[in-house]
C-alpha positions in Angstrom: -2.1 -23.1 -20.9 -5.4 -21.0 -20.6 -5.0 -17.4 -21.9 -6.3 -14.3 -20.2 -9.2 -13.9 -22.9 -10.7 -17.8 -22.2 -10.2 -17.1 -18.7 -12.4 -14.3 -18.5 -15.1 -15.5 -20.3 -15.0 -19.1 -18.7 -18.0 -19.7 -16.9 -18.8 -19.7 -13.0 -16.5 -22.1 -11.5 -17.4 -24.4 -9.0 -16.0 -23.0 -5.3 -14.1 -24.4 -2.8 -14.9 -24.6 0.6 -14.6 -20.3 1.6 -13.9 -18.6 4.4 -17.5 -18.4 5.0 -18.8 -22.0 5.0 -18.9 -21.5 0.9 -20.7 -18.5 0.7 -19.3 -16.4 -1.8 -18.1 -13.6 -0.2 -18.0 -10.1 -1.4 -14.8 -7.9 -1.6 -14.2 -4.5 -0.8 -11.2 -3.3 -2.3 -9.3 0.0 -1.1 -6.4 0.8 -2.5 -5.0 4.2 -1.1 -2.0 5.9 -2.9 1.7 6.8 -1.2 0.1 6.0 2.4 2.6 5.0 5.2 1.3 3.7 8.3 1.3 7.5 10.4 -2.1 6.6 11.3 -3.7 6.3 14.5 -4.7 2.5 14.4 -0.6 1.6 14.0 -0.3 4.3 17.5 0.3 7.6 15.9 -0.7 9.9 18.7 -1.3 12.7 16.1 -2.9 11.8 12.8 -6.8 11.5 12.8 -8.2 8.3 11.0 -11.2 7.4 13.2 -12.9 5.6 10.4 -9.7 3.3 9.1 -9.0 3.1 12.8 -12.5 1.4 13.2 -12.1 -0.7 10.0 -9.1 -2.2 12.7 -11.2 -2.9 15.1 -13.1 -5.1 13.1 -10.5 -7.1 11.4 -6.9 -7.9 11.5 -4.3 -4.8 11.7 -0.9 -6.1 10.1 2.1 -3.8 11.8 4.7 -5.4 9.1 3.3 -5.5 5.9 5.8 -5.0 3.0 5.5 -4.1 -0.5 7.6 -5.4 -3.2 8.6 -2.5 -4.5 8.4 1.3 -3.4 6.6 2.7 -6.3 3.1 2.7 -7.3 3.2 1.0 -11.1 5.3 -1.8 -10.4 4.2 -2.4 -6.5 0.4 -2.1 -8.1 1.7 -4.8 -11.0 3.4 -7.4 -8.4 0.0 -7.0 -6.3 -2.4 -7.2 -8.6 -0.7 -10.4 -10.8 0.7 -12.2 -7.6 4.2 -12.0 -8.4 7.6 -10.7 -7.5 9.2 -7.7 -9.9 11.5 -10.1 -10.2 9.0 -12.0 -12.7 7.1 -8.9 -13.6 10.2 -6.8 -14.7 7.9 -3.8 -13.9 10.7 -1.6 -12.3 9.2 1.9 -13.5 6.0 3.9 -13.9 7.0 4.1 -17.5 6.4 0.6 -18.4 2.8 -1.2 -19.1 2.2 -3.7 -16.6 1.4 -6.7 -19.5 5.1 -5.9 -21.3 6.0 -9.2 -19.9 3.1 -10.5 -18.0 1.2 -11.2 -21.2 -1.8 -12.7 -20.8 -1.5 -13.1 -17.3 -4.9 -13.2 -15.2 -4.9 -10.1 -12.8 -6.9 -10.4 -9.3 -10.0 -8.8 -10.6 -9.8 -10.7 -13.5 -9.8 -13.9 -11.3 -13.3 -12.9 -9.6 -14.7 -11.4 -12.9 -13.8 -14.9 -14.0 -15.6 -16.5 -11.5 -19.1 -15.0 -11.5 -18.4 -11.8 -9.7 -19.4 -8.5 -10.9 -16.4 -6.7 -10.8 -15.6 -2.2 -10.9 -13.2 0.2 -10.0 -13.4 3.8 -9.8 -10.3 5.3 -9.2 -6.8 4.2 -9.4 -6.3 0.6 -9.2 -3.9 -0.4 -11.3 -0.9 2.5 -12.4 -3.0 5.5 -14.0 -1.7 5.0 -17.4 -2.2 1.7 -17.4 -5.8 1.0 -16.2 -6.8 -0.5 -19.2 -4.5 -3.6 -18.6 -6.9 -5.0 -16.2 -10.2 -5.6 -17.3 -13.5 -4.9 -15.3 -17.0 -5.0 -15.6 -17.1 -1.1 -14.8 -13.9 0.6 -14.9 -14.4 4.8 -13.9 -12.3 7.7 -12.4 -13.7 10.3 -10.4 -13.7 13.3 -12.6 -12.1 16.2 -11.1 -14.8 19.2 -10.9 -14.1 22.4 -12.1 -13.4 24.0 -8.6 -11.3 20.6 -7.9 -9.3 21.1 -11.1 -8.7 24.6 -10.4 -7.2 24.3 -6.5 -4.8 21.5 -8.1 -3.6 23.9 -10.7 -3.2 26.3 -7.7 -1.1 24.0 -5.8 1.3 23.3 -9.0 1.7 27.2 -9.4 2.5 27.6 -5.8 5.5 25.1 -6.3 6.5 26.1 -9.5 7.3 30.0 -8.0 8.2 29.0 -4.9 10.4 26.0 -6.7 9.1 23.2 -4.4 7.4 19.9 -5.8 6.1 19.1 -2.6 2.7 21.3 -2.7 -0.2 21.9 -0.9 -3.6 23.9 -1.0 -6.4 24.0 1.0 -9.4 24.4 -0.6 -13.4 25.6 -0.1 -14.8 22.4 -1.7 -16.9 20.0 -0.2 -15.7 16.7 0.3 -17.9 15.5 -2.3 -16.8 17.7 -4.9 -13.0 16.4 -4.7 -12.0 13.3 -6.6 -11.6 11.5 -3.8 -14.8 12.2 -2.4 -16.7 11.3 -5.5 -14.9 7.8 -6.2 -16.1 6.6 -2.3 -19.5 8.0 -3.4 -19.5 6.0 -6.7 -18.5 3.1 -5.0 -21.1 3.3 -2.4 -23.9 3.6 -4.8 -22.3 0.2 -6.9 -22.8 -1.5 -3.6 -26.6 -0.1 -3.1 -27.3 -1.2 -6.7 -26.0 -4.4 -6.6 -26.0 -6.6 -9.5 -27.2 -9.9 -8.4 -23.7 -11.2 -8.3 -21.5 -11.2 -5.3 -19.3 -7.6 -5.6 -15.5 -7.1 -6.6 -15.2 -3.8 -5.7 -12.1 -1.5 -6.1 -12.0 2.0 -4.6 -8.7 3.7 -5.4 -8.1 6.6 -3.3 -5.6 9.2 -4.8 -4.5 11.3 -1.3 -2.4 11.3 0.2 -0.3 11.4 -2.9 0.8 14.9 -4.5 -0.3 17.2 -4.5 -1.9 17.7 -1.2 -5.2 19.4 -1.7 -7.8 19.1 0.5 -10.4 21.0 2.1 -9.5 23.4 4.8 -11.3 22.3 7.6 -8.7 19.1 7.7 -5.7 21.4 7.3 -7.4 23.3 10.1 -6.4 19.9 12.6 -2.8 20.3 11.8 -1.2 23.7 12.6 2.2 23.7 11.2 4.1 25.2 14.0 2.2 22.1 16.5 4.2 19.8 13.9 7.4 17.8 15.5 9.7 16.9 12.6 11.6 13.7 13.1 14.7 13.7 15.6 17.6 12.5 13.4 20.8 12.3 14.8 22.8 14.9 12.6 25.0 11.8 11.6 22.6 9.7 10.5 24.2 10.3 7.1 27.5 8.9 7.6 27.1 5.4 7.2 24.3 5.2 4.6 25.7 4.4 0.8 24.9 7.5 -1.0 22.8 5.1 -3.5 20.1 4.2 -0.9 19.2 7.8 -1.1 16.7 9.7 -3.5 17.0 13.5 -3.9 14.4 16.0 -6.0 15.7 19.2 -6.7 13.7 21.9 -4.5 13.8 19.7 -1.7 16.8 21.0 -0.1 16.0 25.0 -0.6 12.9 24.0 2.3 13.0 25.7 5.7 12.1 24.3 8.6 8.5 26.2 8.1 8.2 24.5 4.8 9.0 21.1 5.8 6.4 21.6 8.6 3.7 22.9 6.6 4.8 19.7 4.0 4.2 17.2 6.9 1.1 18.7 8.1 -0.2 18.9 4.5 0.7 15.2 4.2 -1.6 14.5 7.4 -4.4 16.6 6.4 -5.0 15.0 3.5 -4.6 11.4 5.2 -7.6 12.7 7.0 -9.3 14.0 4.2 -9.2 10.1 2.3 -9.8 8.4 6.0 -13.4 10.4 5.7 -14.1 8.8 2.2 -13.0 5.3 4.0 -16.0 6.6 6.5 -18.6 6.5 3.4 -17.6 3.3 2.3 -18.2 2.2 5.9 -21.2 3.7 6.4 -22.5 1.8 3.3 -21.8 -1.7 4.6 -23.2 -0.4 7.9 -26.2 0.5 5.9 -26.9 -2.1 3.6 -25.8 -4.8 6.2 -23.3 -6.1 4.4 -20.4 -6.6 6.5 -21.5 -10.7 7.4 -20.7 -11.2 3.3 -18.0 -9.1 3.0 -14.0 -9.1 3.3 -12.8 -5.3 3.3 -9.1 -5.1 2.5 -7.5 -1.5 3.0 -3.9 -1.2 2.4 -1.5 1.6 0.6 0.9 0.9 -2.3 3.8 1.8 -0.4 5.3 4.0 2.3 6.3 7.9 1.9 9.0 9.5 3.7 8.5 12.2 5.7 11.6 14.2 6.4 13.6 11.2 7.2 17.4 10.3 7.4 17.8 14.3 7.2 15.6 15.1 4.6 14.4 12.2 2.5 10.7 12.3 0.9 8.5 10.3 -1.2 9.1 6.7 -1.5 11.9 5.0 -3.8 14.0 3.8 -0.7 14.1 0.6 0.9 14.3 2.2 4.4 11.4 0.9 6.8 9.7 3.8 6.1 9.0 3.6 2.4 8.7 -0.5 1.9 6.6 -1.1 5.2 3.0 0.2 4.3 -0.1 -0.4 6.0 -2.8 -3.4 5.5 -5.9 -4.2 7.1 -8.1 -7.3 6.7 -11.5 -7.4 8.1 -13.6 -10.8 7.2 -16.4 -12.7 8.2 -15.5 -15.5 10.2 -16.9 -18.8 9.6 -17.3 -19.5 13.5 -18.8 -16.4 14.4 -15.8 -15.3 16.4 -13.6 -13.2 14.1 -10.5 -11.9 15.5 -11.4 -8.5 15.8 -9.1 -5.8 16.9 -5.9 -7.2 16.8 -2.6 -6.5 15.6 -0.5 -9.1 13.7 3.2 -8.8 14.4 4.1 -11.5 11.8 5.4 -10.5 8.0 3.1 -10.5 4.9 3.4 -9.5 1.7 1.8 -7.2 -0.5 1.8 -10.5 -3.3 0.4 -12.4 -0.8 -2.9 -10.9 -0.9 -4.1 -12.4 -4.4 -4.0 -15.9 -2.6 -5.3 -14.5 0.8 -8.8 -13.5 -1.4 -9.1 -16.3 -3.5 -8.6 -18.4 -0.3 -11.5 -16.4 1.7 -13.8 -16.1 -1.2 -13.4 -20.1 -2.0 -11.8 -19.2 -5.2 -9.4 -22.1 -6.9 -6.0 -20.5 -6.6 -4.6 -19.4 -10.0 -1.2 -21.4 -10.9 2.2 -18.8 -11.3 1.3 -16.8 -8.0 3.9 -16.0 -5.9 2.8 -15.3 -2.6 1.5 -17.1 0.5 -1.9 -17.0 1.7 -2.3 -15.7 5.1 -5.6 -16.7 6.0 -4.4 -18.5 8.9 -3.3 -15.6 10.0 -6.6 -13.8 10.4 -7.8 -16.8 12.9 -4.4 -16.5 14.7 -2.3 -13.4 14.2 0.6 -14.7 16.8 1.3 -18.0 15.1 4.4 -18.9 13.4 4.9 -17.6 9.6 7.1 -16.6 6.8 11.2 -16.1 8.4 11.4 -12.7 5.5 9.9 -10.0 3.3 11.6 -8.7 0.3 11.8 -5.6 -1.6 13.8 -4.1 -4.3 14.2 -0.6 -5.8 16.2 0.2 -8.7 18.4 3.4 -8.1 20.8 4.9 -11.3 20.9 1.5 -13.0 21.6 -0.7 -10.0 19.5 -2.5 -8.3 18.9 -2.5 -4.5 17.7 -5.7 -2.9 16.3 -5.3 0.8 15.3 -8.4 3.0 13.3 -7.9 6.2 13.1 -10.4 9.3 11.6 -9.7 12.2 14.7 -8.3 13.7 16.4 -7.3 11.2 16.9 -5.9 7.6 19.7 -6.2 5.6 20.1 -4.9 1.9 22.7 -5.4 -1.4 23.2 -2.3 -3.5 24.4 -3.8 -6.8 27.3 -5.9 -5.3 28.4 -7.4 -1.4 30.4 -5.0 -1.3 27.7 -2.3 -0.8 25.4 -3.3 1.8 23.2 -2.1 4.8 22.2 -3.5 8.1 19.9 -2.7 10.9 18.8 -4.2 13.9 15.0 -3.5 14.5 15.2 -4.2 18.2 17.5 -1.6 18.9 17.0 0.5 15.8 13.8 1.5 14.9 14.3 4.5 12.4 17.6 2.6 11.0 20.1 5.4 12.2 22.8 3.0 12.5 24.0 0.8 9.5 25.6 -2.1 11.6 27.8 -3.3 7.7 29.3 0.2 7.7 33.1 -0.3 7.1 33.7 -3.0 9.2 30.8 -4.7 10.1 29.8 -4.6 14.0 27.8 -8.2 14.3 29.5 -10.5 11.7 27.5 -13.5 12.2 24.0 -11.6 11.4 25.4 -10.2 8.4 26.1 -13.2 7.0 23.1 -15.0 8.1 20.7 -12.2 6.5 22.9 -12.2 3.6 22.3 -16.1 3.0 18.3 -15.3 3.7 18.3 -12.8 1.2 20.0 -15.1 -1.5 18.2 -17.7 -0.8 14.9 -16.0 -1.8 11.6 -15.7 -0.7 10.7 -19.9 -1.3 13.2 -20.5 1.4 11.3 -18.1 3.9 8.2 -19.4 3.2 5.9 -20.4 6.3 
């Protein structure tokens, strides 16, 4: 077996036959923290992302993506090394991605590995844990001193007000926030270049806590124009009490404050969408987008006031394990699908072997998920029957499967279990396995989907 140190200093391999007639493509990596898909691309009539909505219309749009796990160090591990938490046992942001991985060869490491010049500025991998992945440059944004001094604002305002959802709006240029400054790194990497076909990462922090961005795009979301979501008041009833996650100060919000938390969450969603708008504007300007495969996704959902007054992520409800992802690459026929919406279910690990496909890469052995570059040429084809996520709550683990009807999860045992029909049942009000389950037959078909694992669901 070849280690992770002779992999990354083998030399340039010889490539397959790539997306682009064997060109070696170059990859533009965005990874954005704790976004969910309220965006105006996947139809949200009130959040403003003009710039990710036009990265859509370019590529492929993928309206049920799922990520293997709803929080950022081990959803980051499974996508980055192409395998399941399962295999990973990353099932905290407490534990270093390699603890069991080894010497496993991440994605960038693949590239790197194969003659690309490879750098990330921002968060990539889990912040603490950067280091696991090796790269040719590897940066954050530094904070300046006005940026560092609205975030201790925003921590302040919680800890009086004893909230740890908080927000600030501040006077700073976009440029002088983290964000703004990683998008700005990474456009100058691009205008540098390195005589090497690119690997770049740009990891963008917002919309993750806390919510500080400049005014002006607080300024597009006035709290009291907000609608929170319409739950039915028992919603509650028929949920296991371990499928939901509670932080203390959550429950002393008003209606005000959970309004003001929602529009925060959207300002700052527009905030990062700009910084996608520099990175655009630098492939528009160095006429790279013929070379290029852009992949934009975020690590995982984030409730919003859902199921009367869940936030963050750490559920397997749609909300927190769906999580957008947008492909846009050169076709090799000059006719890219452009534009479109894929209805079908990926995978967060499936985009390791999606890359190495389009960039002509040989496909590292151990990955776990299922290229979906026949997706990109026909979005409405058949594909994988399930997705699957798990989330570990109190010591017991919750395993969620998703069809394209349905999804069905296991807390622990069969005795504890959840079911909800997407056709009927969009926000998953109604838990169909409650008591005595109301459609037998589907229960026990998406219970023998979900244990026979993701290799039986496989295209």
């Amino acid at each position: 077996m070849i280690s992770r140190r002779q992999v990354l200093s083998l030399p340039l391999l010889a490539p397959g036959m790539s997306w682009a007639q064997g060109r070696k493509l170059n990859v533009l990596f965005i990874a954005v923290d704790d976004l969910n898909n309220r965006m105006g691309c996947y139809g949200d009539p009130v959040v403003k992302t003009p710039h990710i909505d036009r990265l859509a219309s370019r590529g492929v749009r993928f309206d049920h993506s799922y990520c293997q796990y709803p929080l950022c160090n081990p959803s980051r591990t499974s996508l980055l090394s192409g395998r399941r938490p399962d295999t990973t046992k990353i099932l905290d942001n407490r534990t270093p991605p390699r603890t069991t991985l080894g010497n496993v060869v991440f994605l960038p490491e693949h590239f790197r590995a194969n003659g690309y010049f490879t750098a990330r500025v921002g968060k990539i991998a889990h912040g603490a844990f950067e280091d696991a992945v090796t790269w040719d440059i590897s940066e954050y944004a530094q904070r300046g001193a006005a940026a560092k001094a609205q975030r201790k604002k925003a921590q302040a305002r919680g800890n009086e007000e004893g909230l740890k959802l908080t927000w600030v709006a501040t006077d700073n240029k976009d440029e002088d926030e983290p964000d703004g400054r990683t998008a700005r790194r990474i456009a100058q990497l691009m205008e540098q270049g390195k005589g090497k076909p690119f690997f770049l990462g740009a990891g963008f922090h917002k919309p993750h806590l806390p919510w500080v961005a400049p005014k002006k795009y607080f300024d597009m979301y006035p709290p009291e124009k907000i609608q929170l979501p319409n739950t039915p008041p028992d919603d509650r009833d028929d949920i296991p009490p371990i499928a939901l996650t509670r932080t203390q100060g959550d429950e002393t919000m008003t209606e005000l404050d959970k309004k003001k938390a929602v529009a925060a969450y959207h300002a700052c969603t527009t905030f990062m969408d700009a910084q996608v708008g520099v990175l655009l504007g630098a492939l528009d300007r160095l006429k790279l987008w013929d070379n290029t495969v852009v992949v934009l996704f975020g690590d995982h959902g984030w409730h919003l006031n859902d199921h009367l007054g869940l936030w963050r992520k750490m559920t397997v409800f749609e909300e927190a394990a769906r999580a957008p992802l947008i492909v846009a690459a050169p076709d090799p026929k000059g006719a890219p699908q452009a534009g479109v919406g894929c209805p079908r279910l990926v995978e967060f690990v499936d985009i390791y072997p999606t890359l190495t496909e389009l960039c002509g890469l040989p496909a590292p052995q151990g990955l776990e998920g299922t290229s979906f570059v026949p997706l990109l040429s026909n979005p409405q084809r058949p594909w994988k029957k399930a997705a699957f996520t798990v989330v570990k709550h109190g010591g017991v683990l919750g395993r969620s499967v998703r069809t394209d009807r349905y999804r069905y999860t296991e807390w622990g045992s069969e005795s504890v279990t959840e079911l909800y029909d997407h056709e009927t049942d969009v926000h998953e009000w109604k838990n169909l396995a409650f008591q005595r389950p109301q459609q037998p037959k589907v229960q026990e078909e998406m219970k023998r989907v979900l244990h026979a694992g993701w290799k039986a669901a496989l295209p």
